[in-house]
Every structure is written in C-alpha cells, then in structure tokens.
N, C-alpha and C positions, 0 to 999 in steps of 0.2 A: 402458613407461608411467612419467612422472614424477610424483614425489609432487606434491598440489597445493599451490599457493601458496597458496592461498586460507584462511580459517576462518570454517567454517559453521556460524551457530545458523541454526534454524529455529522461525519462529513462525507462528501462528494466531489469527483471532478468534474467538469463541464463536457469531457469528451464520454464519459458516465449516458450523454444525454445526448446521440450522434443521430446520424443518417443513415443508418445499416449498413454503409456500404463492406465489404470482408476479401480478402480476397481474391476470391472467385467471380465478385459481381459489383457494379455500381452502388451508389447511394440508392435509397428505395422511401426514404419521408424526406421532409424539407430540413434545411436547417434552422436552428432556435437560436435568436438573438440573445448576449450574454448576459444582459437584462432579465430575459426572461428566464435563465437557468437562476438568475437570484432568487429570483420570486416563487419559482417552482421550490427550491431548496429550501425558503421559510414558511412555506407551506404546509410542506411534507415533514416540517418538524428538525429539520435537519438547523447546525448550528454554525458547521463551517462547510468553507469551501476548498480543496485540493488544485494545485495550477502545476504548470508546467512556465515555463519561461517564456512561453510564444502562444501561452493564452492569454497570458496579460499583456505583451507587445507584440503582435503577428507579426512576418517579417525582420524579425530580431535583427539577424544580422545583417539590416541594409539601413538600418538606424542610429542614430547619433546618439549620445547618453542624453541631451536634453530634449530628444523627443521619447527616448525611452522612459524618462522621466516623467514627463509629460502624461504619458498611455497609462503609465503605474498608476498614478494620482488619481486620474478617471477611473481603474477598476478600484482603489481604495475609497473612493468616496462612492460609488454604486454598492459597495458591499457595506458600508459605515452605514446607508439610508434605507438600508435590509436589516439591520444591527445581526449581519454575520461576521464570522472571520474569515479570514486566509490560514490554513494549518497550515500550509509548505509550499515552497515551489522547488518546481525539480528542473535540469536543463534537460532539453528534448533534446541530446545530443543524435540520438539513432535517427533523426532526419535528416540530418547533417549530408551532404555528400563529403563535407573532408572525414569523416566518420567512418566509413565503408570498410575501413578494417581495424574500427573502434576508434578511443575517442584517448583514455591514459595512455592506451598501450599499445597504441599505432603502432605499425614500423617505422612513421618518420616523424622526427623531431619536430619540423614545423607545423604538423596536423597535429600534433599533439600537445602544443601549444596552440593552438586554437581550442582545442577541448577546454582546457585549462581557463582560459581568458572568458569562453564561454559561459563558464561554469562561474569565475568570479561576477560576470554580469549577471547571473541568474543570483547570484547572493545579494550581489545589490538590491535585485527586484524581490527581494525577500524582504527587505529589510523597507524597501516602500511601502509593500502592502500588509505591513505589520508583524510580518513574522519572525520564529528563529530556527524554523527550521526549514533544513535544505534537505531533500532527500533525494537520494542517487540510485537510480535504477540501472545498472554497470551491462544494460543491453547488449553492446557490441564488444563488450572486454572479456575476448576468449578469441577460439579459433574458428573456422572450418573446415582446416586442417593443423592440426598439430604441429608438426615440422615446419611451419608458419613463425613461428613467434617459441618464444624460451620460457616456460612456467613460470618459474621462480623471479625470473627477471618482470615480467608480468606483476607479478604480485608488489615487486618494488614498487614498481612505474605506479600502481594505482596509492598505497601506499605515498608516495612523495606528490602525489595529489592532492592525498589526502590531507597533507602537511600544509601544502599551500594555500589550500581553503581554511583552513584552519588558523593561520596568520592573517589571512585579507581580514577576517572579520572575527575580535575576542569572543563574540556571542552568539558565534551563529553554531547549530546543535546538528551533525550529520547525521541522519538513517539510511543505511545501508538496507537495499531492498533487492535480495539476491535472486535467482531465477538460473535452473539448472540447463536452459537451451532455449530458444528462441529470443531474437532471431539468428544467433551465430549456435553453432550446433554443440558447441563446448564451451560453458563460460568457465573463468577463473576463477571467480568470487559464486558459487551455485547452491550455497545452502546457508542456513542461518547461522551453521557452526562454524563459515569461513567469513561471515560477515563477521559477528563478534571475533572471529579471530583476529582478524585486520586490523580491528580498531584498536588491539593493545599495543601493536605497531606503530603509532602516530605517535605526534607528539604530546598530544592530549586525549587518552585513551576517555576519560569522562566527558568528551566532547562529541564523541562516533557511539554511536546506537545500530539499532537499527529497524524493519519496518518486515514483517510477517503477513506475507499475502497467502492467503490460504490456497488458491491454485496453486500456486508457485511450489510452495512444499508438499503436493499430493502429487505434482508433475516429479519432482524427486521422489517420489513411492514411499513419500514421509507424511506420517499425520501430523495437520497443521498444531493442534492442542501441544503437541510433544514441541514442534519448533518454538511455539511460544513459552511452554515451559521453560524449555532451557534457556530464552533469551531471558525471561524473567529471574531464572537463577544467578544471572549476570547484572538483573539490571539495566537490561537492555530494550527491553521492547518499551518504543516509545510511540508506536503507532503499528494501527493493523490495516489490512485492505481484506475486508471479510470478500467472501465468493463463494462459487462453489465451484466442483470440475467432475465432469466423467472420466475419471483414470486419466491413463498417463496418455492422453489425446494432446491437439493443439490447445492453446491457452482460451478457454471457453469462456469463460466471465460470468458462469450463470448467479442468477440472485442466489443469495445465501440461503444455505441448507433444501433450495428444490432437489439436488440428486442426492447427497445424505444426509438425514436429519440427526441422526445419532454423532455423527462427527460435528454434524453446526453444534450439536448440544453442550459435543465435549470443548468447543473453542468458549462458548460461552461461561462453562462452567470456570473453566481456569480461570478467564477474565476476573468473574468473581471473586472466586476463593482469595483472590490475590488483593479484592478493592480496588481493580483497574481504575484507572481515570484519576486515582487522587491526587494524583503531582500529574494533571496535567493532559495524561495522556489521549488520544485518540480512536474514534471507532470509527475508521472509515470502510465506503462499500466502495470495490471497483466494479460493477456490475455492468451487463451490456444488455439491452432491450432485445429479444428477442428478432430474426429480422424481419420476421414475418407481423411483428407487431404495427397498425396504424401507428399516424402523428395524435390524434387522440389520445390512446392509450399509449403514448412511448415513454409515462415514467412510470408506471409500476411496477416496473424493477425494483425501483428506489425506493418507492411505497412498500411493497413487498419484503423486501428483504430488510429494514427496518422494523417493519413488526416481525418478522419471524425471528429475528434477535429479541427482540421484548418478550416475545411469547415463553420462549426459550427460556428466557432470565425469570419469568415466573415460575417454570419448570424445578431450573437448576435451586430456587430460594422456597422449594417445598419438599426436599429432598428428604426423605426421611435419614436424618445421618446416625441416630442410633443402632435403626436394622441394620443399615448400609455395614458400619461396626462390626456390629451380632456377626452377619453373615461372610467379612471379611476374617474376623477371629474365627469363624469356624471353618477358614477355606471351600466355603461351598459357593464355589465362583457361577456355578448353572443358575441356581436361584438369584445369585445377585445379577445378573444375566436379564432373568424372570423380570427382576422389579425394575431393574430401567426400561425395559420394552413397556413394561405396564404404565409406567411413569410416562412416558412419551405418545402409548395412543391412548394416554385418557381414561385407561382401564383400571377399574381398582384389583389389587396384588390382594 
C-alpha cells in the first residue's frame, strides 16, 4: 500500500446535523446548539466548518452591519477555541422571499439588487470568520418556465454578478456549485461544464472555480469522478461536497458511498491521482442523517461517511497499477472489471 498523495481536511455544515424535518413532515429530533456542532466536528476528526450567511448571523436581513459584526466575531472565536476553520460561506439566497423567481436573474431590477447586496454581505461575513472563499449555489437562477426569463440574458445577469463580487473584495475566490433542478425546475448554470464556463466570462477568470457535489452531477445522469475530472483539467475544483444519491430521484444527501461504492471509489481515486488538498483544497460531506435516525445517533452520517472515504483511499493506494497496465495494454476490459470488484469486497484476484 503507497502512502497517499493526497492531503485531507474534512469539513461539514451545521445544517449536515438538522431536525429531519423534509418536506412531507415536521422536525422529528431536537435541535443542537452551534456549540455543540463544533464540538461534534472536532471529535469526529473533522477540521473545518461549511456556513451559509444566516448560520453565522440568523435573521441577516433585519441586522445592522455592527450587529452582524458583532454575531461573526462570536462564531469566529467559538470556532478559533475548537482550532477549526470556516472553509466558505455562501448567501442563502433561496430563502429569500425577494428570491422567488431567483436572486441574479430576477425579473426585476430591484430584487435583483438585493441579491447582489446580499451576496456582498455574505463576503463580508467571509472575510470575518476567516475565510476566502465564497461559494454560490445559483438555486433559483433558472426557470419554471422558460418563456419566463431570456437564456442568454441569464447567463449575462449572473455573469455581471459575478463581476461585482469580484470587485467588492481583491481576494475573495468564487465556487460555483451547480445543480441541474431543484428547486426551479431548469437551472442556467446546471452542470460543471457551465460552471467553469462562466468563470472565463468574468473579469478575473483565476478568481471563479468551482465546487462538485456528487448528488448533483448524478442528478444530471453524469458521474461525479468525470465532473471532477474535467474541473480538475481546468484547475478548477477547489472543493467537493462528497454524497451519495439513488439515480436521478430528489436530492437525497445520503453518506458517501452507502448506494455506490464503486463510484464513491472512483471520486476518491481521482482525488488522489491528482494529490487533492495540496494547494489547499477541500473534502467536504453534505450528508443528511437518516429521518428515522434518534438524537443519539444523528451524526453518524458524518462518522460514516468519513471513514468510508479513508477506507476507500486505502483501497485506491493498493491498486495494483502494473496489472491494471498489463490488462489495459491488452484491452481485456472484463478482467479488469474482475480486479476492481475484487479490490473493493476484500477478495483476493
């Protein structure tokens, strides 16, 4: 077994660790103080933490800048006395009611300047609880009907957003975290190949990355390995949100690799081959507990799905890459077939 290339932080977000509520149905465990998601995440090994703009200030937009100030400082010093980090905050625009028919690319001017303003507060609150990066999950930027909004013009609007975030602050690093429907039934931006496309768009294409959620591109009938591939041929992937998903269902969140294991194997593998982590990057789980899970047991999700990535990365760094060779120069793709199945339950080939 070769030591890996790779280096691994692992993070989480606080809503990772919810109420079950879905839905179809109410809350079903209690809720956890934010305290105690720190303490949970230094526990479990984990080394940062994932935010949205209204985990760190609830209530965002009925706050003044020095009380949002104020909130920042208290999640930055509760996470400084965990010695965690903040990887990113992202604006929760899709709770938004001026949002309701997106946030860039609204129909109107004024709501869409709220997004915007939005969006610069949430870089602020980036930049308090230490971070540099902002990541945009472009939820409502798309249709539910087409004949709704103009494509193209779309893609400007987000685009000259993207511009603008980009000026408020020299060093702050955008990932684009795309998703082919829900909750609008058509986005704009819906796969990795339109996320890096975007960013050459802007005024600082070295500035826009973006963020591979493995649901996300199996919901697009795409394997997540291949989207990270290609963001990696770019340069691009600068964080991941590992999962898993039964087909092209609602956005399930399961822990990594329970419905495939050969796919969790192969996101792993890329990771590696590539020495993920060394400038920096990220391993994050967006994971959801089960609902049927107790308050007891409602993180081993988080547990879980972190060793089954490690388990994995032992896997992928015992590979026999000789045969693998052999068997590739000989085009006998069934056999090589054979050795990975062998490889993964444990069997010897």
């Amino acid at each position: 077994m070769a030591k890996p290339k790779g280096q691994y932080r692992f993070s989480f977000g606080p809503w990772n660790i919810d109420e079950g509520a879905d839905p179809f149905g109410p809350p079903v465990r209690e809720p956890i103080a934010m305290a105690k998601k720190f303490k949970v995440a230094k526990e479990l090994g984990y080394h940062g933490v994932q935010f949205h703009d209204d985990d760190v200030v609830p209530d965002i937009d009925t706050k003044s800048a020095t009380q949002i100030a104020k909130e920042a400082a208290k999640i930055k010093k509760m996470l400084d006395g965990e010695g965690l980090v903040a990887e990113f905050v992202a604006p929760r625009l899709w709770f938004a009611p001026e949002t309701i028919d997106g946030g860039y690319t609204n129909n109107s001017a004024k709501l869409r300047e709220y997004a915007i303003e939005r969006t610069k507060t949430a870089i602020d609150i980036m930049n308090m609880v230490g971070s540099t990066s902002l990541v945009l999950w472009l939820a409502r930027e798309g249709t539910y009907i087409r004949e709704s909004k103009v494509g193209r013009k779309q893609v400007l609007q987000i685009r000259d957003a993207l511009n603008v975030f980009l000026g408020h602050d020299p060093k702050v690093r955008i990932l684009i975290e795309p998703k082919p429907n829900e909750p609008v039934d058509s986005a704009i931006i819906s796969t990795i190949g339109h996320a890096v496309g975007i960013g050459y768009l802007t005024s600082d294409p070295a500035r826009v990355g973006c963020l591979v959620e493995s649901a996300h591109s199996i919901l697009a009938g795409l394997d997540p390995s291949d989207d990270m591939s290609y963001a990696l041929a770019h340069d691009k992937l600068w964080s991941v949100h590992l999962n898993d998903q039964g087909n092209m269902k609602f956005d399930q969140d399961k822990s990594f690799g329970s419905y495939n294991l050969r796919r969790a194997f192969n996101q792993v593998r890329v990771l590696e081959e590539y020495a993920y982590g060394r400038n920096g990057e990220w391993v994050g789980f967006d994971v959801k507990a089960m609902r049927t899970q107790k308050l007891a047991v409602g993180t081993k999700h988080l547990a879980n799905s972190k060793a089954t990535f490690l388990n994995l990365l032992d896997k992928v760094t015992s590979i026999d890459t000789k045969l693998e060779a052999e068997l590739i120069k000989a085009r006998d793709y069934e056999e090589l077939d054979r050795y990975f199945l062998c490889l993964l339950m444990g069997k010897k080939y």
